[in-house]
C-alpha positions in Angstrom: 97.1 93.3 73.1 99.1 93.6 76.6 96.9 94.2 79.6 98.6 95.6 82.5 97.0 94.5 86.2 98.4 96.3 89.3 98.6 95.5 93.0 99.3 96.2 96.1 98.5 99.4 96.9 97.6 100.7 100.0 98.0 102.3 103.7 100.8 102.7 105.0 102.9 104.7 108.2 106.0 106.2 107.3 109.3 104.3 107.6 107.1 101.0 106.8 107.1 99.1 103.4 104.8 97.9 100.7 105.2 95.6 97.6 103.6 96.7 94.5 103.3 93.9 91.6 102.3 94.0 88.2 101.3 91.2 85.5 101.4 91.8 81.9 99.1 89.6 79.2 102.2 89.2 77.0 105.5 91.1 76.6 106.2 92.1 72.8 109.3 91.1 70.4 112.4 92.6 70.8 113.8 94.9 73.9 111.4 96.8 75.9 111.1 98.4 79.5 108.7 98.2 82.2 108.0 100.5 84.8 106.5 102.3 87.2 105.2 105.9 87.7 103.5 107.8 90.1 101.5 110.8 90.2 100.7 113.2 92.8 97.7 115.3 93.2 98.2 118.3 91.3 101.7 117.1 89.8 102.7 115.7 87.1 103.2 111.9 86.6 106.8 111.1 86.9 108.9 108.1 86.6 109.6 105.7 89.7 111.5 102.8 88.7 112.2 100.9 85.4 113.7 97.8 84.6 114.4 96.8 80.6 114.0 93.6 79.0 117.9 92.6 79.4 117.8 93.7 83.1 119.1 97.7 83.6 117.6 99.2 85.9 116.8 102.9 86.5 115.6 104.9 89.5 114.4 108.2 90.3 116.7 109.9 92.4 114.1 110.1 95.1 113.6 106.7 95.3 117.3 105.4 95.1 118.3 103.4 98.0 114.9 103.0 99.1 112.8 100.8 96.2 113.9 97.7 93.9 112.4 97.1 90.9 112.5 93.3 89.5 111.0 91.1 87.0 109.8 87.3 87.8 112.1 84.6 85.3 109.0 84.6 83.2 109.2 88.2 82.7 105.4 88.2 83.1 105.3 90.4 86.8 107.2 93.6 87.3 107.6 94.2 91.5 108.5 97.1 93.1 109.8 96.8 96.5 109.2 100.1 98.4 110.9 100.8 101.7 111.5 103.1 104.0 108.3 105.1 103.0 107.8 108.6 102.9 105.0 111.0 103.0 105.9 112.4 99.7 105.7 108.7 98.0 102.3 109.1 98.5 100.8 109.1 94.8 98.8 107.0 92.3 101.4 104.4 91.2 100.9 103.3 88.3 102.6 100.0 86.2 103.7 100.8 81.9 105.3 98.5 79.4 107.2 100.3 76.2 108.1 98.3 73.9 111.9 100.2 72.7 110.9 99.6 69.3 107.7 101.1 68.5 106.1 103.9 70.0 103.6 102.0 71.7 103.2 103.0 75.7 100.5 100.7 77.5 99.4 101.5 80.9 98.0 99.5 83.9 94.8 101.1 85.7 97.0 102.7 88.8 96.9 101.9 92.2 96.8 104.6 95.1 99.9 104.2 97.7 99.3 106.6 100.8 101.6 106.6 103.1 100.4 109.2 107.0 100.5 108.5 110.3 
């Protein structure tokens, strides 16, 4: 069963940075992605970053520029670099694995980014 455990969440002004990591219990057979999303009060939960099994990576538009994601050589820890914070980043980020294959979606417990003055 994969277990998802964010962190590095936090406080943070705008312009500043913060490192979110994630460690999964085991990755599944074949391709898969791992990602993160974030949601907003009152919005819907959205894709941040993604990064497959094989290494493509995706990115929001409004992210692009701003936040990596990568994977340890284990495979085992998705990070997400996040710089140049803004305001609007501010959100519940939260860590999935999706294994291509099935239609499995497993989800880490989220951890609340806040970026203010």
């Amino acid at each position: 069963q994969v277990q998802l455990v964010e962190s590095g969440g936090g406080l943070v002004q705008p312009g500043g940075s913060l490192r979110l990591s994630c460690r999964t219990s085991t990755v599944p057979n074949g391709l898969y992605e791992m990602g993160w999303y974030r949601q907003a009060p009152e919005k819907q939960r959205e894709l941040v970053a993604s990064i497959t099994s094989v290494g493509i990576t995706n990115y929001a538009d409004s992210v692009s520029g701003r936040f990596t994601i990568s994977t340890d050589a284990g495979k085992l820890t998705v990070t997400l670099q996040m710089n140049s914070l803004k305001p609007e980043d501010t959100a519940v980020y939260y860590c999935n694995l999706r294994p291509l294959s099935t239609n499995a979606n497993y989800w880490g417990q989220g951890t609340q980014v806040t970026v203010s003055s």
